[in-house]
Structure formats: C-alpha cells, structure tokens
C-alpha positions in Angstrom: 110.4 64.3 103.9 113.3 62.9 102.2 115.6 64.4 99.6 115.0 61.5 97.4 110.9 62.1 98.0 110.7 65.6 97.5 112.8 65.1 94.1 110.0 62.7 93.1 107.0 65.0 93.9 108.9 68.0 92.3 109.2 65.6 88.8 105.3 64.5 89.6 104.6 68.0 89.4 106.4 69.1 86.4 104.8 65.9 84.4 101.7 67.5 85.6 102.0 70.5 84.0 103.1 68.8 80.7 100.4 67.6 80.1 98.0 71.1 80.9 96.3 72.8 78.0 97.1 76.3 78.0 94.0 78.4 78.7 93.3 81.3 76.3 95.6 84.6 77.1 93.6 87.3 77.8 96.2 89.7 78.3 95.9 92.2 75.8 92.5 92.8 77.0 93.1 93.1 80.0 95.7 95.6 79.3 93.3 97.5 77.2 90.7 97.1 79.7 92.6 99.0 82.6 93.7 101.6 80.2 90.4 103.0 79.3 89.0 102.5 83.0 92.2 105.2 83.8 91.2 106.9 80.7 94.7 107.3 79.3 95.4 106.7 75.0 97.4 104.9 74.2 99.5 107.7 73.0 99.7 108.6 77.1 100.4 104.8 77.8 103.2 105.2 75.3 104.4 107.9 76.6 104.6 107.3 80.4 105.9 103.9 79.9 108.7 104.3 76.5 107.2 102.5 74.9 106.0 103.4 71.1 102.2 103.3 70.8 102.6 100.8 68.0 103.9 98.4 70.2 101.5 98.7 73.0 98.6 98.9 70.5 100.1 95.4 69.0 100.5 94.1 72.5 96.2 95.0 73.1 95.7 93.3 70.2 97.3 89.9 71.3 99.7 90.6 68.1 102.7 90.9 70.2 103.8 89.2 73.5 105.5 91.2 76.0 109.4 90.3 77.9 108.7 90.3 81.8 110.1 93.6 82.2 108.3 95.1 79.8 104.6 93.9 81.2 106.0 95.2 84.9 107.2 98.7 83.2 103.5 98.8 81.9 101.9 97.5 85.0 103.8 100.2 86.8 102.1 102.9 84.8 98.4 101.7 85.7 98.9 100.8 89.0 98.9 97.2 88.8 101.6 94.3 89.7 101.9 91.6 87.2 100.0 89.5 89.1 97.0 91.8 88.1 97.5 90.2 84.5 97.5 86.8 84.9 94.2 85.5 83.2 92.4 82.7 81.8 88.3 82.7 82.1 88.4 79.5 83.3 85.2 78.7 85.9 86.6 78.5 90.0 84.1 76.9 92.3 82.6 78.9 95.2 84.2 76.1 97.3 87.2 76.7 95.7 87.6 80.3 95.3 90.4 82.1 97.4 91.9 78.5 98.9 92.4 76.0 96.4 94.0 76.2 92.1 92.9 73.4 90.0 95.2 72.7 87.8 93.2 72.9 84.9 92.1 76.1 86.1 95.6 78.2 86.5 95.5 81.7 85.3 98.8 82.4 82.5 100.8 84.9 81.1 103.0 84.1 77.7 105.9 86.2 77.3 108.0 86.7 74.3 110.7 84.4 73.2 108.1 81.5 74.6 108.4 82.0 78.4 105.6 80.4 79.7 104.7 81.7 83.7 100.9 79.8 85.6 100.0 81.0 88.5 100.0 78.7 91.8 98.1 80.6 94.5 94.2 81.8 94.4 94.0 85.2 95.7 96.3 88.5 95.1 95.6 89.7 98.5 97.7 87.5 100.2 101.4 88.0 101.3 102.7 85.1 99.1 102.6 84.4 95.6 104.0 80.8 93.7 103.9 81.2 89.6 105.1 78.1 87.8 107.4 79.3 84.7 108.2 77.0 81.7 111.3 78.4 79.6 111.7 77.1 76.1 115.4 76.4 74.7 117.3 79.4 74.3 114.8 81.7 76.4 116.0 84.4 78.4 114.3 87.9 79.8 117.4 89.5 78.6 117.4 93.3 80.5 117.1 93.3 84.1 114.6 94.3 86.7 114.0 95.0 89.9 110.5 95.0 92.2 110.0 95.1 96.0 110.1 91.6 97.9 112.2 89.1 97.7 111.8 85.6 96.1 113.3 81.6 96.3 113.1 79.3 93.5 113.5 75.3 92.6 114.6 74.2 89.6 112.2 71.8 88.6 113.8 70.2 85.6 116.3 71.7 82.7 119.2 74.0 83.0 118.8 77.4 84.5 121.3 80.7 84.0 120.3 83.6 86.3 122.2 86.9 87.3 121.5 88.6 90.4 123.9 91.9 90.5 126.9 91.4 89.4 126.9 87.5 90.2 125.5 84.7 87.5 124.8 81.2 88.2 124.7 78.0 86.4 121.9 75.8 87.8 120.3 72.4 86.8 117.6 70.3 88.1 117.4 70.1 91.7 119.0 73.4 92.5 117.4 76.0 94.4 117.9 79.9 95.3 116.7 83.1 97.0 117.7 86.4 96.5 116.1 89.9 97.1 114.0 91.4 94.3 115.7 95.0 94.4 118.6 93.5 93.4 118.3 94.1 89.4 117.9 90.2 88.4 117.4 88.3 84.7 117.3 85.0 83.8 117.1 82.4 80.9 117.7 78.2 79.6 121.1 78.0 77.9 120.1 74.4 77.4 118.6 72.4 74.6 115.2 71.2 76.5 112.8 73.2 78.5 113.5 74.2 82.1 110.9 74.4 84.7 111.3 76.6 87.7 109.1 77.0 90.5 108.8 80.1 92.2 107.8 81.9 95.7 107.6 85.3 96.0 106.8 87.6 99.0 105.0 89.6 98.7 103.4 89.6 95.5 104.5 92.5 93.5 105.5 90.5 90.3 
C-alpha cells in the first residue's frame, strides 16, 4: 500500500471516530466491583496503592477521573492490567464476540485532563492489544510509568510530545514510534487541537 494510501485510511479512521458517541464509563464500578470480590476497604485499597481513600472512594463513585498511571498503580493492587477496566455495556454479537469490534461497540476509559483511550481488539487473552487515544489541547499524563511489553504508535492527526527516558520528541501527524514499556515513558498534545494516536501494544499489560 502506498504512503499516500495509508495516510488516507489513517484520516478515514480518525473521521470515524469523530463522529462515535462515547458509551457510558463504567469504571468506577468496575473498580468497586473487583475491590469487594478481593474483599479489601477501601481504607486497604488506599493504603496498598498511596492513595487517600477519599480519592479512591471519589474515583468509585465516577466523581473523579483517574491519570493513566494512577488507574495502572490501582490495577496493580487487584491484580488487573488496565485493560481489565475498559468498559462500556454495549451488546457484541455471538458472531462477533472474540474476532471482530464494531465501532459503535468499543469499550473506553476517560482519564483526567480529558484523555480519551477505546479499545481496538476484542479479547484480553491475546498477545496484542490496539487502544485508540484522543488527547484534548493541553493534555498530558504528566508522571511517568513503566509496564512490561513494549509498544509502537501512529500519530493519527494533531501534535504529539512524548518522553521515553531521558529522550523527548516532538511529533505531528504522520509520525510513528516504538519504544519498550520498561522504559519510564509520559506523554501529552502541546498543540491547540486534539491529537489522535493509535496504538499497538504487546502484550497487553496496559
């Protein structure tokens, strides 16, 4: 496929995805949900995961959305990638289930400062994950993280700023990188529109 084709598709896609109606978050139940099953407070929550019970209890509550490395710090406490939280309770044919994600029927996650990720592939057993991620203006996951795997991404449209280690990038639409996920990384838009990054991860353990 050409360069000049797979910029088209890439810009089909993103128009796409403007035009999707966010499904319901379901995350603070889900958090809540996984809690109790373990049997923990949320004074224990707090506690193994410093984080102040306030918070968490805001975050259960769907008062409150969590930065990326905040939901992983809390995944890491119940046993659970982030993956484990993406939700909508939107219907997936038999046909469908495991193989195929409808675009009105990907799972989300909204973070804080408007960071918007949907999740591309059907099944968390497999060794690949894609999550579509929409940063607003101004929106960065400002404290860096690490996981295991290691992860590529394409710059869909907008400007993107991310540090890996000690090196930071400037990228813009049509730019694409890779890096290893136990290298501490953070990211963010510096620009005045949204950017729209696409990304592959392997395996899932965001």
């Amino acid at each position: 496929m050409s360069n000049g084709k797979i910029h088209d598709r890439a810009k089909t896609v993103d128009s796409e995805a403007e035009h999707l109606t966010a499904g319901e978050s379901f995350l603070g139940e889900r958090i809540r949900g996984l809690r109790k099953r373990q049997g923990l407070t949320l004074a224990e929550l707090a506690k193994r995961s410093q984080l102040s019970v306030g918070y968490i209890s805001q975050l259960e509550r769907d008062l409150s959305r969590p930065s990326v490395d905040t939901l992983l710090k809390i995944g890491r406490c119940l046993g659970v990638n982030i993956q484990w939280f993406f939700s909508t309770k939107s219907d997936v044919s038999e046909a469908d289930a495991g193989y195929v994600v409808r675009k009105e029927s990907r799972q989300n996650i909204h973070y804080d400062d408007g960071i918007y990720d949907q999740l591309l592939t059907p099944s968390p057993s497999g060794q690949i994950e894609m999550v579509h991620s929409r940063f607003p203006p101004g929106a960065y996951n400002r404290t860096s993280y690490t996981h295991e795997g290691e992860e590529v991404g394409y710059v869909l449209s907008g400007t993107f700023e991310l540090w890996v280690g000690e090196r930071h990038f400037q990228l813009a639409e049509g730019d694409s990188f890779r890096f290893s996920s136990q290298e501490p990384h953070r990211y963010g838009n510096p620009g005045d529109s949204d950017a729209v990054v696409l990304w592959v991860i392997t395996p899932p353990t965001y």
